[in-house]
C-alpha positions, -999 to +999 in steps of 0.1 A: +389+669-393+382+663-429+401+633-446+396+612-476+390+577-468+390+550-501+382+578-527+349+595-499+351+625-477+352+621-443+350+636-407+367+618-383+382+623-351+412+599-348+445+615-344+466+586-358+459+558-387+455+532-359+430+553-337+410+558-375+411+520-380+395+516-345+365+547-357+363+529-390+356+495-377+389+480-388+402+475-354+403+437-354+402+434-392+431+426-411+436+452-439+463+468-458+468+506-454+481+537-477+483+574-461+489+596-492+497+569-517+524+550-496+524+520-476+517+521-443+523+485-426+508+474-394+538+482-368+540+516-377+501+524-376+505+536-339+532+566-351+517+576-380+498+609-375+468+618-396+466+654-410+436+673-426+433+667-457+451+634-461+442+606-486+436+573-467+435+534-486+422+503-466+420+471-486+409+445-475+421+408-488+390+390-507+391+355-515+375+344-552+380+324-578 
């Protein structure tokens, strides 16, 4: 399906935001995650379904100074 992953089209084939993480790369990586402008935190990753269309955020925390 055809999503929107930090402002670039994408295809992917993951059904939920975990299972995207996992395609992305992100599996083991500790990020932050928005599906459609809201918050999605880590325990609900599993249960939250991923539609065509949909606008996805991962940030990741950067150290600087």
């Amino acid at each position: 399906m055809k999503i929107v992953v930090n402002g670039e089209a994408a295809e992917i084939r993951a059904a939920t935001l975990s299972e995207l993480l996992g395609e992305l790369g992100y599996a083991e990586a500790i990020v932050a995650t928005a599906l459609n402008g809201a918050m999605v935190r880590k325990a609900k990753r599993n249960d939250t379904p991923i539609a065509e269309g949909d606008r996805v955020e991962i940030l990741a925390p950067m150290q600087g100074g």
